[in-house]
matplotlib code that plots the C-alpha trace (Angstrom):
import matplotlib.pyplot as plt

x = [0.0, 1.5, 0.8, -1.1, -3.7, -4.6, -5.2, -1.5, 1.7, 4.9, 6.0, 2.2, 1.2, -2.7, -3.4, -5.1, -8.2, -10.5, -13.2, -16.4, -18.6, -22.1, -24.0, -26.7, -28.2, -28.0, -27.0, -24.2, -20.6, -18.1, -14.9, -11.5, -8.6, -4.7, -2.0, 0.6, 2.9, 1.4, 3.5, 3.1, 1.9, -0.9, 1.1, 1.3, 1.4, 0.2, -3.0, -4.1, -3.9, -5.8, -8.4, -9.1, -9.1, -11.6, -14.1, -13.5, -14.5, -17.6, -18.5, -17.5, -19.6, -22.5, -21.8, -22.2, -19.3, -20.7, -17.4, -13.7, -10.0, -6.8, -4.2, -0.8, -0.6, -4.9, -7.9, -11.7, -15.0, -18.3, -19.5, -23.4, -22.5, -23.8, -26.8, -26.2, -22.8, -21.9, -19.9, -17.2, -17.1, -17.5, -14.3, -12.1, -13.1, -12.0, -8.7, -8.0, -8.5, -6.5, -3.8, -3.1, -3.2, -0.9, 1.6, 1.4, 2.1, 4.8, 6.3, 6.5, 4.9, 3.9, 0.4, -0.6, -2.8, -3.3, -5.9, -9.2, -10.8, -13.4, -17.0, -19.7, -22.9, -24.7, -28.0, -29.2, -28.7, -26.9, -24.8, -24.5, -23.3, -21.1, -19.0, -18.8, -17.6, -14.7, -14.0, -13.5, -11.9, -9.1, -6.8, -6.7, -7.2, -3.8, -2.0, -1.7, -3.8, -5.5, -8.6, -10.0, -11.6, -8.1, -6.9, -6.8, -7.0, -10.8, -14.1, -13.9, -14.3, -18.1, -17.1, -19.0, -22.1, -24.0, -23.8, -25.1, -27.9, -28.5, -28.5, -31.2, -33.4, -32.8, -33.9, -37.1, -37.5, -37.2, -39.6, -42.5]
y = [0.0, 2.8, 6.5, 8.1, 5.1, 6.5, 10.0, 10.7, 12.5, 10.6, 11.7, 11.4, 14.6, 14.8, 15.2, 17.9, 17.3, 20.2, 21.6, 20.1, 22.9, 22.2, 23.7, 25.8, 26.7, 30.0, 32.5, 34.7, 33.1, 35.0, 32.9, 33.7, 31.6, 32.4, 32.0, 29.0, 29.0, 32.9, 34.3, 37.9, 36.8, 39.5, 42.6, 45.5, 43.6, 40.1, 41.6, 43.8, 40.5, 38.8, 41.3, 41.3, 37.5, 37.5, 39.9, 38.4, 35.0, 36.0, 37.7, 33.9, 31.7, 34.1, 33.5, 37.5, 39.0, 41.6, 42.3, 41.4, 42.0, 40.9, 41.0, 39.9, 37.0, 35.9, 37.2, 37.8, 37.5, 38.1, 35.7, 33.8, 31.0, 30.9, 29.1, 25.3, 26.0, 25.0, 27.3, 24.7, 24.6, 28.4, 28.3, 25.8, 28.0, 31.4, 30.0, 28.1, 30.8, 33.0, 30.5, 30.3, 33.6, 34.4, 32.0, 33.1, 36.9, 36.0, 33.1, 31.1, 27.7, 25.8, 26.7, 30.0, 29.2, 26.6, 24.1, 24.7, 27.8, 28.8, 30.2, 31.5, 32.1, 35.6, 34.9, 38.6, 41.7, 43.1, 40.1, 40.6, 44.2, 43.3, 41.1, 43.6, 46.3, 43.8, 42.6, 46.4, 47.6, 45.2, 46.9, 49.8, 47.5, 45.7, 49.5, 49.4, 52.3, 54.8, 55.0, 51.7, 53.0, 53.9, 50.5, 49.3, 45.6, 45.6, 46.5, 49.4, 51.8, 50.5, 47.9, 45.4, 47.2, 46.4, 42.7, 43.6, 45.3, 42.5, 39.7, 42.0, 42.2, 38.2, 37.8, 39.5, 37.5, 34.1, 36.1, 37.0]
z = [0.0, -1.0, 0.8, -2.0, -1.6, 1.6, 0.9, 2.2, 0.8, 0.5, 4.6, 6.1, 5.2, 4.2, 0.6, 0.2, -2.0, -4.1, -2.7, -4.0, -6.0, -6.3, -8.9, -7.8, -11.0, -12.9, -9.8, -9.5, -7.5, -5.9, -7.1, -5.7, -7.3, -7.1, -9.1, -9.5, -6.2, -5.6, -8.4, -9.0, -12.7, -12.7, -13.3, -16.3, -19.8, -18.3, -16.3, -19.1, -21.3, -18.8, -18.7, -22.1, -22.5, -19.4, -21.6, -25.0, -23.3, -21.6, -24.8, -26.7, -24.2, -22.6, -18.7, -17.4, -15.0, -12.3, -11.3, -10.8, -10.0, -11.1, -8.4, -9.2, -7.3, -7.0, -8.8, -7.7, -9.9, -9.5, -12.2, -13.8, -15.7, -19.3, -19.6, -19.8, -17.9, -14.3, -12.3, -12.5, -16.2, -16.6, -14.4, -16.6, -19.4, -17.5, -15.9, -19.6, -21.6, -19.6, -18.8, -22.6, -23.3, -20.9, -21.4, -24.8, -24.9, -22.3, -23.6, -21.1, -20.5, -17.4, -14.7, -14.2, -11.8, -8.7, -8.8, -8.3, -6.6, -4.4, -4.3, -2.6, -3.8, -2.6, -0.6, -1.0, -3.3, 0.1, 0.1, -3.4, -3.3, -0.4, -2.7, -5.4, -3.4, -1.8, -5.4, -6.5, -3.3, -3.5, -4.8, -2.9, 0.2, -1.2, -1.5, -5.7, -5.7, -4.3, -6.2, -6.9, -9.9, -11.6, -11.1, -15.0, -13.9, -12.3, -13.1, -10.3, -13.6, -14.5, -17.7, -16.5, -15.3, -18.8, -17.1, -14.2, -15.2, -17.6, -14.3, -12.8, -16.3, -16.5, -13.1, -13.9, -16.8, -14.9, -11.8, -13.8]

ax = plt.figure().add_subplot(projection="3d")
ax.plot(x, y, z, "-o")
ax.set_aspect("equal")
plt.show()
């Protein structure tokens, strides 16, 4: 029997597993995930690049993005996954996309980011709002700026409001 058969790490140490992520339907998740070991990938060139991958993608497979931050070393989203998509599969396709992209316009290969990530589905529009304002207070809460909408790497600056209003106008929809 070998250690890894047991849920152990060569040395005893417990392996750790990925958090399970149940799919809840067609509600927004807050998602944090980091990068690969915590490197500072997320910075000038490389965050820009991931913003604009992020956008192009939810524009390619119709999940809507509230809100979100690229820190150098983690980023937050406030994200709905695209009808017929679970929030695990809208996250292989954020973290994917990304990844490549990255890797590309730095030439370099290997992870960008760790395994797996975490979410937390808002139980009200306070809760909801709660999450945003962390998302777009990050940065200033991490000293990269002073005014969080001038940080180029978030949605602090009202880019993703058009999906946010369009989350409200769906939830209408599926109300009435």
């Amino acid at each position: 029997v070998q250690p890894e058969d047991l849920g152990l790490r060569r040395g005893g140490e417990p392996r750790l597993r990925r958090p399970k992520h149940y799919d809840l339907g067609r509600i927004p998740y807050f998602v944090t995930t980091r990068t690969h070991k915590l490197e500072r990938i997320f910075v000038g060139f490389a965050a820009q690049t991931a913003v604009d991958e992020l956008l192009d993608l939810r524009r390619r497979y119709g999940f809507f993005v509230a809100s979100f931050v690229f820190m150098p070393d983690h980023a937050h989203f406030l994200v709905l996954p695209g009808e017929n998509f679970t929030i695990s599969q809208t996250m292989r396709v954020i973290k994917g996309g990304i990844s490549r992209r990255v890797n590309s316009v730095l030439k370099r290969q290997g992870p960008v980011w760790q395994d797996g990530f975490r979410d937390n589905a808002p139980k009200s529009i306070d809760e909801l709002h709660a999450y945003i304002t962390y998302i777009e207070q990050n940065p200033v809460r991490g000293s990269l700026t002073n005014n969080a909408a001038a940080y180029a790497f978030s949605s602090a600056d009202g880019r993703c409001e058009a999906d946010y209003q369009a989350f409200f106008a769906l939830e209408h929809e599926d109300a009435g």
